[in-house]
C-alpha positions as a printed NumPy array, in Angstrom:
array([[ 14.303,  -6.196, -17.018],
       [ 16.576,  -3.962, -19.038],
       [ 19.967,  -5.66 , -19.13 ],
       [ 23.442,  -3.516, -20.059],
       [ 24.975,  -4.884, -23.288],
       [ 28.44 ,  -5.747, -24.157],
       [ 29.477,  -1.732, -24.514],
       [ 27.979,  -1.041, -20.705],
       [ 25.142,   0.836, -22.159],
       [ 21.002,   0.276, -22.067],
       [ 18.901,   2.207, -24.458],
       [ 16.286,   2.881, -21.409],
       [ 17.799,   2.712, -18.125],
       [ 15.265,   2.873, -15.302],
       [ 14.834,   5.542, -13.454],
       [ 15.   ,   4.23 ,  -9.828],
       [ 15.962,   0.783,  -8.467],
       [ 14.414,  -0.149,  -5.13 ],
       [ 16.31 ,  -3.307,  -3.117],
       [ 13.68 ,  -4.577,  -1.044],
       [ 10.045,  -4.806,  -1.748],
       [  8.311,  -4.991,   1.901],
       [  6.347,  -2.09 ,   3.051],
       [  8.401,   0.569,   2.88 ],
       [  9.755,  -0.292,  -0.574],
       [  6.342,  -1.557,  -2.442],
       [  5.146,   2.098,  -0.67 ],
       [  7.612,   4.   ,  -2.178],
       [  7.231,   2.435,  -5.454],
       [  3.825,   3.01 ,  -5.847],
       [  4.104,   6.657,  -5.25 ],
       [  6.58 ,   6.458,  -7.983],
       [  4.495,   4.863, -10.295],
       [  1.356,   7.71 , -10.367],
       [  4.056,   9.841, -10.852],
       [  5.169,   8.178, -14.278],
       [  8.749,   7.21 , -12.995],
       [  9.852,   4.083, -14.37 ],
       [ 10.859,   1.532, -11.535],
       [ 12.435,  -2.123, -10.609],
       [ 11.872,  -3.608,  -7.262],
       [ 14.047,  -6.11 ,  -6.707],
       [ 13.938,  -8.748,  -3.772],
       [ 15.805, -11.747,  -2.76 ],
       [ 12.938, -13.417,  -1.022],
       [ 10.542, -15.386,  -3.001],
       [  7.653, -14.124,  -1.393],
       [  6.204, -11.579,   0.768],
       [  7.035, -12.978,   5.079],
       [  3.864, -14.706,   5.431],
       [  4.244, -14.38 ,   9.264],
       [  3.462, -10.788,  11.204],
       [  5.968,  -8.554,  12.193],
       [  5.063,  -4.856,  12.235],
       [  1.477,  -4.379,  13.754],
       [  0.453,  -1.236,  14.427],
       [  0.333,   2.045,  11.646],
       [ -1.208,   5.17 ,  12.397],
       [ -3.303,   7.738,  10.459],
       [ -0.936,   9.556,   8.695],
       [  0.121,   5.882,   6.993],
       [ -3.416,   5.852,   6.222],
       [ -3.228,   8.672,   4.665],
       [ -0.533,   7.579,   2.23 ],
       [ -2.272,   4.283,   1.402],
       [ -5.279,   6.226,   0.296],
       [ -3.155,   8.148,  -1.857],
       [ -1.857,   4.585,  -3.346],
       [ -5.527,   3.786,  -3.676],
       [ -5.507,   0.729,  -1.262],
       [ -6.989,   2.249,   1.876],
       [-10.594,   0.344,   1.239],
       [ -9.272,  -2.608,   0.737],
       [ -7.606,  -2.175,   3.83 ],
       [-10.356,  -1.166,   6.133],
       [-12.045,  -4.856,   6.412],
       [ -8.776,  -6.257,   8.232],
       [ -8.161,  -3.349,  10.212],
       [ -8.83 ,  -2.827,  13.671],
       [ -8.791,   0.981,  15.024],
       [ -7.628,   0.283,  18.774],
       [ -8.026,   3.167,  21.869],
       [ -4.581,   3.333,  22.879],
       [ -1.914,   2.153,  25.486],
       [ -1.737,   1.746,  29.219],
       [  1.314,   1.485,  31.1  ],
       [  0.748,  -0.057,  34.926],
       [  3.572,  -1.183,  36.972],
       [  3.585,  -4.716,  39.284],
       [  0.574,  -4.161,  41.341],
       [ -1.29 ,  -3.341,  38.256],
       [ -1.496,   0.793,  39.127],
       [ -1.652,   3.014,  36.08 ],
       [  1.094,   4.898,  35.64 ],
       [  0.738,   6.347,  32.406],
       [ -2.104,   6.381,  30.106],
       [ -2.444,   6.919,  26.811],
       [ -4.976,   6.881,  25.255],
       [ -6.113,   7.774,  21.744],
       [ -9.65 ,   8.565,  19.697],
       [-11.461,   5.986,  18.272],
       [-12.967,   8.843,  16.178],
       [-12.226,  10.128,  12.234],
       [ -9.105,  12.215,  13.202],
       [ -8.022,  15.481,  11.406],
       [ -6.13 ,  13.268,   9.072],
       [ -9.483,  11.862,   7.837],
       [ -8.798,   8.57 ,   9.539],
       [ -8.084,   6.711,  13.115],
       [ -5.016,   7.392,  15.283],
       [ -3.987,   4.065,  15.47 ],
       [ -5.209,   0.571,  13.545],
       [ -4.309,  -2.749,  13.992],
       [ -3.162,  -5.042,  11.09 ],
       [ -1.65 ,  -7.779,   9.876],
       [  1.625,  -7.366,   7.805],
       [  1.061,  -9.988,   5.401],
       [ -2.233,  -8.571,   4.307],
       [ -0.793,  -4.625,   3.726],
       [  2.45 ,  -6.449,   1.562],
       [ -0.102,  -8.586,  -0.426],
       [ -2.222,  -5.497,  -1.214],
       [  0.644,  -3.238,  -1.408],
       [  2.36 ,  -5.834,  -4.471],
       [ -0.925,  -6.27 ,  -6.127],
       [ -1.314,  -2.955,  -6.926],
       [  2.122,  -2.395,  -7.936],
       [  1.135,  -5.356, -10.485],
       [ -1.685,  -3.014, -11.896],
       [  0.866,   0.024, -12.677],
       [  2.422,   0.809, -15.793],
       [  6.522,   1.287, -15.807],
       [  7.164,  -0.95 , -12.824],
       [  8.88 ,  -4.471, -13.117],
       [  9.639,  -6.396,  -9.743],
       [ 11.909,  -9.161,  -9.125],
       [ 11.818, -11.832,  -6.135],
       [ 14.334, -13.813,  -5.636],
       [ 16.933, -11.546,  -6.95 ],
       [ 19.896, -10.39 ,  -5.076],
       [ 22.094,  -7.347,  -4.831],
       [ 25.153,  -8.127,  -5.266],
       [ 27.004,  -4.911,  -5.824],
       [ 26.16 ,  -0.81 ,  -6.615],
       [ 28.192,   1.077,  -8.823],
       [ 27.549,   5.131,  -9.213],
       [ 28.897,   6.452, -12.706],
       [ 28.369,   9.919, -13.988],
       [ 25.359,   9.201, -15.878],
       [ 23.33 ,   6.02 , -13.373],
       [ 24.2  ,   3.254, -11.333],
       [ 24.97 ,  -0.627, -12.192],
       [ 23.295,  -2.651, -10.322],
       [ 24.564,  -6.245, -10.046],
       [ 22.327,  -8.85 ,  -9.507],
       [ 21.979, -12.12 ,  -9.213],
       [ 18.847, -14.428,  -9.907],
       [ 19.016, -16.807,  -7.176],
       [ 16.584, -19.306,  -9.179],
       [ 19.431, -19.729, -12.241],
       [ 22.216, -18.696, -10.9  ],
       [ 22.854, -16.1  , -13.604],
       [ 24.623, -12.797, -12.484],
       [ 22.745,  -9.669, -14.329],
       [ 24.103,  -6.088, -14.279],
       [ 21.124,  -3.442, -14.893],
       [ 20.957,   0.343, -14.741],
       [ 19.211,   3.307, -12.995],
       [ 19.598,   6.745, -12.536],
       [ 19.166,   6.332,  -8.738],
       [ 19.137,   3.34 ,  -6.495],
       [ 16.871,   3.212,  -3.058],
       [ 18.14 ,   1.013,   0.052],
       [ 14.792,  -0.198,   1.571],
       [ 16.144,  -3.403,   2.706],
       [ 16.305,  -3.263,   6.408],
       [ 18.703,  -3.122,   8.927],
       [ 21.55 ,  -5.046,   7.306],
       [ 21.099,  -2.661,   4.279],
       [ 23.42 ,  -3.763,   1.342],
       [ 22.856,  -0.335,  -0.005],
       [ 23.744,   1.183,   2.876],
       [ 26.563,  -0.976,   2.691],
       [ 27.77 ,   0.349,  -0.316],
       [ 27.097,   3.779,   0.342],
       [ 29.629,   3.737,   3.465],
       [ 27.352,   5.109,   5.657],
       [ 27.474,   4.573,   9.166],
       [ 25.044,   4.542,  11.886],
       [ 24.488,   7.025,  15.014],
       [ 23.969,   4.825,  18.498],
       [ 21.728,   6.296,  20.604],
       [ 22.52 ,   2.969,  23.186],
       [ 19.83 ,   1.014,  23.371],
       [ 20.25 ,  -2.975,  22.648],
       [ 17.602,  -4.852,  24.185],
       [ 16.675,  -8.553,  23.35 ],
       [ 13.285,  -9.196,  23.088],
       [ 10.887, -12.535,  23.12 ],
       [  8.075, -11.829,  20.775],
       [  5.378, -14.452,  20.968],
       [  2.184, -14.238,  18.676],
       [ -0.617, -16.585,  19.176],
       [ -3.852, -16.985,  17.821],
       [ -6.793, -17.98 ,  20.156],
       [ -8.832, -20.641,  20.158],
       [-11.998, -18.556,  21.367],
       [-12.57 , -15.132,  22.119],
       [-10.823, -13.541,  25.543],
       [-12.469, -10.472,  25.622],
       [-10.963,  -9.985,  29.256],
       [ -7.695,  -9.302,  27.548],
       [ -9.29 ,  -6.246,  26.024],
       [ -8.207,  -3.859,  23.407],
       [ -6.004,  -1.721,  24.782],
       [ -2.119,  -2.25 ,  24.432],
       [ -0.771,  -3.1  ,  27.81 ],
       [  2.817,  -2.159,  29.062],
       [  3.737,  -4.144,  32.346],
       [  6.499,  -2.504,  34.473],
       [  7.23 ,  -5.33 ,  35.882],
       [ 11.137,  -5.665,  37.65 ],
       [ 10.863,  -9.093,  37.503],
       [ 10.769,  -8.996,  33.347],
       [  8.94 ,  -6.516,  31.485],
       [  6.059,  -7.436,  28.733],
       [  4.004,  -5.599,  26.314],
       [  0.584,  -7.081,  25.509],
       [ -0.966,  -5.93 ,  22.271],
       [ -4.311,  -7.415,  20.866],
       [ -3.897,  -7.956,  16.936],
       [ -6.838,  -8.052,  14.164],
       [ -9.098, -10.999,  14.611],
       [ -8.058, -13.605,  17.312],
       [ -4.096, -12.831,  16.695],
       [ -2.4  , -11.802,  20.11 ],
       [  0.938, -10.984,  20.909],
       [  3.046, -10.399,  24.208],
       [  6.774,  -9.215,  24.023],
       [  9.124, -10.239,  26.655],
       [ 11.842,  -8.953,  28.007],
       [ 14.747, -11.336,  27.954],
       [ 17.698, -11.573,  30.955],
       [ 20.853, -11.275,  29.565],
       [ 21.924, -15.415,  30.552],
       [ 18.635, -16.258,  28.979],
       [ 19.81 , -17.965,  25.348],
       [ 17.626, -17.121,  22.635],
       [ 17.185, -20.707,  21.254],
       [ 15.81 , -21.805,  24.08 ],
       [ 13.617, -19.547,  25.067],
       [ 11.773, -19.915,  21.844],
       [ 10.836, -23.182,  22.684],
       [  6.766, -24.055,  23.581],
       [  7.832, -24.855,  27.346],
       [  9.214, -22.215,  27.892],
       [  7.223, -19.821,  26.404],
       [  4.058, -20.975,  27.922],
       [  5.076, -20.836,  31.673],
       [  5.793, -17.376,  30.719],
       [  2.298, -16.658,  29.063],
       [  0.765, -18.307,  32.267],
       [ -0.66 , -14.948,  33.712],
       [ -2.949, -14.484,  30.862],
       [ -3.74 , -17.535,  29.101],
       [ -2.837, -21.705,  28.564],
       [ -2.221, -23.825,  25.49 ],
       [ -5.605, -25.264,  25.615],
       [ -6.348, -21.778,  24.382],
       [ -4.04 , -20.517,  21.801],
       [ -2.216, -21.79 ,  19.2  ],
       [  1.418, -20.654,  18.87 ],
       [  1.774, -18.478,  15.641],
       [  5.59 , -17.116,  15.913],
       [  7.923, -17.135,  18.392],
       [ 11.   , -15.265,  17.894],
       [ 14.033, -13.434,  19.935],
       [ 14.901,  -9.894,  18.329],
       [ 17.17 ,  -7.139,  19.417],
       [ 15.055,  -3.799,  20.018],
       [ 17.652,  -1.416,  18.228],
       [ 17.738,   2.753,  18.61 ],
       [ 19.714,   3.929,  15.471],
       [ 19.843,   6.494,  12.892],
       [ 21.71 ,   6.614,   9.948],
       [ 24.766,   9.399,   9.197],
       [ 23.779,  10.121,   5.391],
       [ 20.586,   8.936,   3.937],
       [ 22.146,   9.885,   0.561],
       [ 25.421,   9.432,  -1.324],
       [ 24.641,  10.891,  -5.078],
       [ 22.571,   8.837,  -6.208],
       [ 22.047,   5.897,  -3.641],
       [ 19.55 ,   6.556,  -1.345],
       [ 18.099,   4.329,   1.6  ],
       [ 15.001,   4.264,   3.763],
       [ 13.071,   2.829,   6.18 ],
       [ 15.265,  -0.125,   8.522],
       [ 18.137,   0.994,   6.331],
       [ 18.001,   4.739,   7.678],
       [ 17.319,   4.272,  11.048],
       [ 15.46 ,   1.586,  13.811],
       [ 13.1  ,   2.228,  16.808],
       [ 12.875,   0.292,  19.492],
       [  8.769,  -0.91 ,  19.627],
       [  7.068,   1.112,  22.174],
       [  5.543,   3.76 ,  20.477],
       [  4.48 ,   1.523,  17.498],
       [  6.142,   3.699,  15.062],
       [  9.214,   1.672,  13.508],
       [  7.134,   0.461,  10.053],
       [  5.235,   4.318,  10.009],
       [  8.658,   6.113,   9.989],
       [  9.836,   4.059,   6.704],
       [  6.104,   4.745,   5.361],
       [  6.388,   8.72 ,   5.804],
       [ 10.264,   8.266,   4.488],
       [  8.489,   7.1  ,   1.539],
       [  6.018,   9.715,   0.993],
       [  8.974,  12.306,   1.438],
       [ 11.161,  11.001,  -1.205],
       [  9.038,   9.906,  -3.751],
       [  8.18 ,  13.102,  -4.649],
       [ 11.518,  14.675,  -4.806],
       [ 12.618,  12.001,  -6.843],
       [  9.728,  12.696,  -9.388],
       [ 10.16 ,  15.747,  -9.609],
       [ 14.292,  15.745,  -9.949],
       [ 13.429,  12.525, -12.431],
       [ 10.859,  15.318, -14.651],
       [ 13.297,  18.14 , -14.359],
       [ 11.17 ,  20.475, -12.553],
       [ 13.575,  20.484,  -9.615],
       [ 17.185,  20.562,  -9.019],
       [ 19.192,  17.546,  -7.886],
       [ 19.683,  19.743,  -4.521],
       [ 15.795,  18.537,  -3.264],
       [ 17.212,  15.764,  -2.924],
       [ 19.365,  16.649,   0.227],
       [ 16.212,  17.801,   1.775],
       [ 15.291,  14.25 ,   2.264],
       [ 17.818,  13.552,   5.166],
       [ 17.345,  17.169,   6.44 ],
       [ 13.846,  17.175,   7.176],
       [ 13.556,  13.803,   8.375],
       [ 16.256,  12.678,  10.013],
       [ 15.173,  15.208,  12.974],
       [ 11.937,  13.93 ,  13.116],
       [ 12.195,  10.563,  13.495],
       [ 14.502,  11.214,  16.002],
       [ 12.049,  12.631,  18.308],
       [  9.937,   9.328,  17.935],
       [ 12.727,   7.847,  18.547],
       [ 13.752,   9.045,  21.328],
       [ 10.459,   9.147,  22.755],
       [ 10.139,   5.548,  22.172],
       [ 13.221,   5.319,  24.869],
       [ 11.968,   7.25 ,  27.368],
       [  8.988,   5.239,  27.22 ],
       [ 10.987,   2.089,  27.741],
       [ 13.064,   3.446,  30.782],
       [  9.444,   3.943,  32.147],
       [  8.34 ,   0.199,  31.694],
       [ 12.064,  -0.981,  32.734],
       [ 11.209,   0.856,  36.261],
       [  9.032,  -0.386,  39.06 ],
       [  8.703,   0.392,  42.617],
       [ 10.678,   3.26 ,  43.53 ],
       [ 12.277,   3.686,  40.354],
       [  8.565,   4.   ,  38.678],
       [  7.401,   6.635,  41.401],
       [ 10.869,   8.489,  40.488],
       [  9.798,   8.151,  36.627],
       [  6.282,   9.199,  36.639],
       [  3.942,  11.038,  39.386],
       [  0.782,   9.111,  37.538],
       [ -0.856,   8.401,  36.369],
       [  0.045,  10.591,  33.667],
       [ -1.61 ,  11.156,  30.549],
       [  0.486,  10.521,  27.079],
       [ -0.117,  12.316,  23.955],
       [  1.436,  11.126,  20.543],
       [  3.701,  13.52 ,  19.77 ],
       [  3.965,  15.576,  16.597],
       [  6.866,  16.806,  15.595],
       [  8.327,  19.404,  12.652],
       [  9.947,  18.379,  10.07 ],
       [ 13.819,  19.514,   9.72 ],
       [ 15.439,  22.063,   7.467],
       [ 14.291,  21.714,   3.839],
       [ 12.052,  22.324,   1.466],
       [  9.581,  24.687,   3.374],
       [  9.466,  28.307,   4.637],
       [ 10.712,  26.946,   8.285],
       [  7.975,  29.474,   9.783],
       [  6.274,  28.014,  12.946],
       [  3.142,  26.344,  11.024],
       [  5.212,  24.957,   8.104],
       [  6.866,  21.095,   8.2  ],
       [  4.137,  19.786,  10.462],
       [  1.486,  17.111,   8.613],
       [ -1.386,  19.268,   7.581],
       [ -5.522,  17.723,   7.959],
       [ -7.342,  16.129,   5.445],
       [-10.778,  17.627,   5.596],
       [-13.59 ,  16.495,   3.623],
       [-14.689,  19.21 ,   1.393],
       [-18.338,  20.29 ,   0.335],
       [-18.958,  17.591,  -2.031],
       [-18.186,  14.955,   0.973],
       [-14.876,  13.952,  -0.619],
       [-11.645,  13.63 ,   1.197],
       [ -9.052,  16.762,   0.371],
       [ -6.068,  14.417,  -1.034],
       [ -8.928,  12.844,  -2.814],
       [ -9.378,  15.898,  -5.211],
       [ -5.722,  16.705,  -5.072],
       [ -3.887,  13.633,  -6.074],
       [ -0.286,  13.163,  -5.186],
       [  0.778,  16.952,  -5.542],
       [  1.3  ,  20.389,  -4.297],
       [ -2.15 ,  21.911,  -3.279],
       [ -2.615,  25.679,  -2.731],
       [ -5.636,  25.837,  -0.405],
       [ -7.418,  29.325,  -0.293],
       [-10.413,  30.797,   1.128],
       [-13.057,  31.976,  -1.204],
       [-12.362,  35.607,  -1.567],
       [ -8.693,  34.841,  -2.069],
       [ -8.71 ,  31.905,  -4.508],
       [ -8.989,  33.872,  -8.027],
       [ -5.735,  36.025,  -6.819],
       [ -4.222,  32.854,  -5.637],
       [ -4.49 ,  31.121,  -8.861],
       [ -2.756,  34.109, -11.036],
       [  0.37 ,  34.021,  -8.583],
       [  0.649,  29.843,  -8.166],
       [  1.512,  29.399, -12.128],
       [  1.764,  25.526, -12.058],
       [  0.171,  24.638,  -8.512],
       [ -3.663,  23.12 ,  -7.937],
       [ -5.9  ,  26.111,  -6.407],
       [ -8.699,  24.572,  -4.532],
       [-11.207,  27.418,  -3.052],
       [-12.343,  26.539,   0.231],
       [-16.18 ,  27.239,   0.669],
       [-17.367,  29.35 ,   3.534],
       [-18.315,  26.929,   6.167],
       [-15.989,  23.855,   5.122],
       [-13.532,  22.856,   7.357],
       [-10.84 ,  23.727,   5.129],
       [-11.634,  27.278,   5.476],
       [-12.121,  26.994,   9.312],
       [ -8.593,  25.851,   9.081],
       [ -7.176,  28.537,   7.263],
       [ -8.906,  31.078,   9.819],
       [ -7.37 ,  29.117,  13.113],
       [ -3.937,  29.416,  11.148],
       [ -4.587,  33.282,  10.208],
       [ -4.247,  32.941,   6.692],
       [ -5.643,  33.64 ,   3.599],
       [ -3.522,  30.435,   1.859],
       [ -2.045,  27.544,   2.659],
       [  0.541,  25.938,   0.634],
       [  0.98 ,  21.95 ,   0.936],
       [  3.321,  19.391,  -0.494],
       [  2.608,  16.219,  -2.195],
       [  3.584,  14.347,   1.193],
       [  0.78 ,  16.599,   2.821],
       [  3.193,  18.484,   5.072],
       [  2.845,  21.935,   5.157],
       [  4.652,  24.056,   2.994],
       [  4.11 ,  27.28 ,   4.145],
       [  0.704,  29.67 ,   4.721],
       [ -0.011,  32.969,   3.387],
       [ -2.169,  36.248,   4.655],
       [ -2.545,  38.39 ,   1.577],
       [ -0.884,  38.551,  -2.129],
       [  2.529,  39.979,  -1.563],
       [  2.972,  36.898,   1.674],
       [  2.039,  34.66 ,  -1.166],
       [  4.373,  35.746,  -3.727],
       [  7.288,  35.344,  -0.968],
       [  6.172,  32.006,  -0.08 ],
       [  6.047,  30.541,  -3.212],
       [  9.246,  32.255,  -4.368],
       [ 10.748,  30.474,  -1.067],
       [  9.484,  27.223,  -1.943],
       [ 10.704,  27.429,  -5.678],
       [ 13.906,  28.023,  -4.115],
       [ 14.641,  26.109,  -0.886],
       [ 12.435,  22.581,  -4.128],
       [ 16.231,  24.407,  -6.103],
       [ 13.4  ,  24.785,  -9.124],
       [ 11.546,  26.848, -11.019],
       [  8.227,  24.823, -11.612],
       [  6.974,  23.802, -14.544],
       [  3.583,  23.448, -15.001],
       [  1.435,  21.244, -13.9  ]])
């Protein structure tokens, strides 16, 4: 760890601090890392939670762990799971929603199944394997101070005692919803009004209950509300909702968690993992940046559960960022990209959001109240929303998360690409493509890959895309081309350098 001296000065400073080293932060310093930026991940536990918590991600996390290089060590403790059904009291669907248990355009599943302390193990072992990266458990955050030049960064090393001040040129906030960083950065939080305390119970069986089956199941129950969700292996877990003169210490005790597990199994055959009481939250933060403090994941905003997307939203904050910091940290963009990172996706994780409560007023309502809510059953797609504002050409197919195909030599697009801007042209195009993209990968799409079948449903002779795999922009002949990558260059605030 690079210490300030007696003067306030370090001969190399790092280049980003990350406070908090689950998911979201061991994600977004990895993506740092193959991008050469030097990083400290700090964290005052002494060890990853060994107990699950998040336990759903969907393909477009997949995506980012392949481009971390993790996603086959993944795949053995994954489970790819059809979808969600919600049915009220008497057990009637109301709304179904299911998913594909087939490759999806994003070259994986919809939706997998997994167990949080696996991803954090792999996700830390691999930042153990990368060069410029120091992390730090059991340190704590004590203070963040913005100069001119960096941040200090007090810290204190909860294992001595000893209070440490180091430096960075920008500090990330991944550490959850009681963000110091965010603390620090003043920013406050938008309320879109929806508190709900929660019993979360995971078991793990004793023998296989295939009768519980695979799907996620929302009961709309009046009486109290529950989720059922089958985990990886023999892991199960049911959410409950709690009664506001229900106390939280109590009902986290065996007796009276398995009178309320009753209707599905007994203790003779599951063993309790984790119970716990938490407070489904529906926020989003007023400022993801101040300068050069920075927060994601928790920090930024919080979901309530229902649509499984809570962890993915601080995973795609990741993938967002890390690339604008690189690229600010190389000086082949403008500080300005920077502000992009709030703009484009604060408004999309919104939508989840938001989505996620409309969902919940659905499995709050029975009886009438369900028949007013849905004429079912109806069918549920995930949605897929824009990005904001930012760094694309804001035309209708730009901002949305562009396919992964696999390209004539069987490999998977991000595969060849690496964790950079792409230029993706059809064969006729791809020599005039490369003289105007000074700096960018061209990759010529064969006849009769589905690359180029996706450049003829969008119309286009090009498509540009970003290192987080969003779309940047597509183009139809040489002068669209030059226009869209002059746009780009200037909404990125750079010129680029190349490659």
């Amino acid at each position: 760890m690079r210490f300030l001296n007696s003067n306030g000065t370090v001969e190399n400073p790092y280049d980003v601090v990350i406070v908090g080293m689950g998911p979201v932060g061991a994600t977004l310093a990895n993506l740092l890392a193959i991008r050469h930026v030097r990083v400290l991940v700090l964290d005052r536990e002494a060890d990853s939670y060994r107990l699950p918590r998040a336990v759903q991600f969907d393909g477009e996390c997949m995506r980012v762990f392949q481009t971390i290089g993790i996603a086959a060590e993944l795949l053995p403790d994954l489970l790819v799971v059809p979808g969600m059904r919600f049915v009220d009291a008497a057990g009637r669907l109301l709304i179904d929603w299911t998913r594909p248990t087939s490759l999806g355009p994003q070259g994986w599943h919809a939706s997998y199944r997994f167990h949080q302390p696996n991803l954090e193990r792999t996700l830390r072992e691999r930042l153990e394997t990368r060069t410029g990266v120091d992390t730090r458990s059991l340190h704590e955050v004590c203070s963040v101070e913005p100069r001119d030049e960096g941040v200090d960064v007090r810290v204190k090393d909860l294992a001595t005692g000893r209070l440490l001040r180091v430096r960075a040129r920008f500090v990330v906030g991944c550490d959850g919803a009681r963000s110091t960083v965010r603390h620090f950065m003043g920013t406050e939080l938008d309320d879109l009004k929806s508190h709900e305390r929660w019993l979360v119970v995971d078991v793990i069986l004793k023998h296989d209950r295939p009768d519980l089956g695979d799907y996620a199941i929302q009961y709309c129950d009046r009486a109290r509300p529950v989720t059922y969700i089958r985990g990886i292996g023999m892991r199960r877990r049911w959410e409950l909702m709690l009664r506001p003169d229900e106390d939280a210490a109590t009902m986290v005790r065996p007796d009276r968690i398995w009178p309320l597990l009753s209707r599905w199994l007994t203790p003779d055959e599951a063993t309790l993992e984790r119970p716990a009481v938490y407070t489904f939250h529906s926020v989003v933060a007023r400022g993801w940046r101040r300068g050069r403090l920075l927060i994601a994941g928790d920090a930024a905003h919080q979901t309530p559960p229902f649509m499984g997307q809570g962890m993915c939203a601080g995973i795609r904050d990741a993938s967002n960022l890390a690339w604008k910091l690189a690229d600010v940290l190389s000086g082949s963009a403008a500080d300005a990209l920077l502000d992009t990172y709030e703009s484009e996706r604060s408004p999309h994780v919104r939508e989840f959001i938001e989505t996620a409560l409309r969902l919940g007023a659905v499995i709050r309502a029975t009886g009438d109240d369900a028949a007013a809510t849905t004429v079912g059953p109806q069918q549920f797609e995930t949605p897929q929303p824009r990005l904001g504002p930012g760094a694309h050409d804001g035309s209708a197919a730009a901002g949305r998360i562009a396919p992964q195909p696999r390209l004539g030599d069987d490999t998977l697009l991000d595969d060849t690409v690496g964790y950079r801007d792409v230029l993706v042209a059809t064969p006729e195009f791809a020599n005039e493509a490369q003289s105007l993209a000074k700096g960018i990968t061209v990759l010529a799409a064969a006849n009769g890959e589905v690359a180029a079948k996706w450049l003829r449903q969008l119309g286009a002779q090009a498509a540009l895309i970003r290192p987080d795999r969003y779309l940047a922009g597509i183009a139809g002949d040489s002068r669209s081309l030059a226009e869209l990558l002059s746009t780009y260059a200037r909404r990125c605030a750079r010129a680029r350098a190349a490659a």
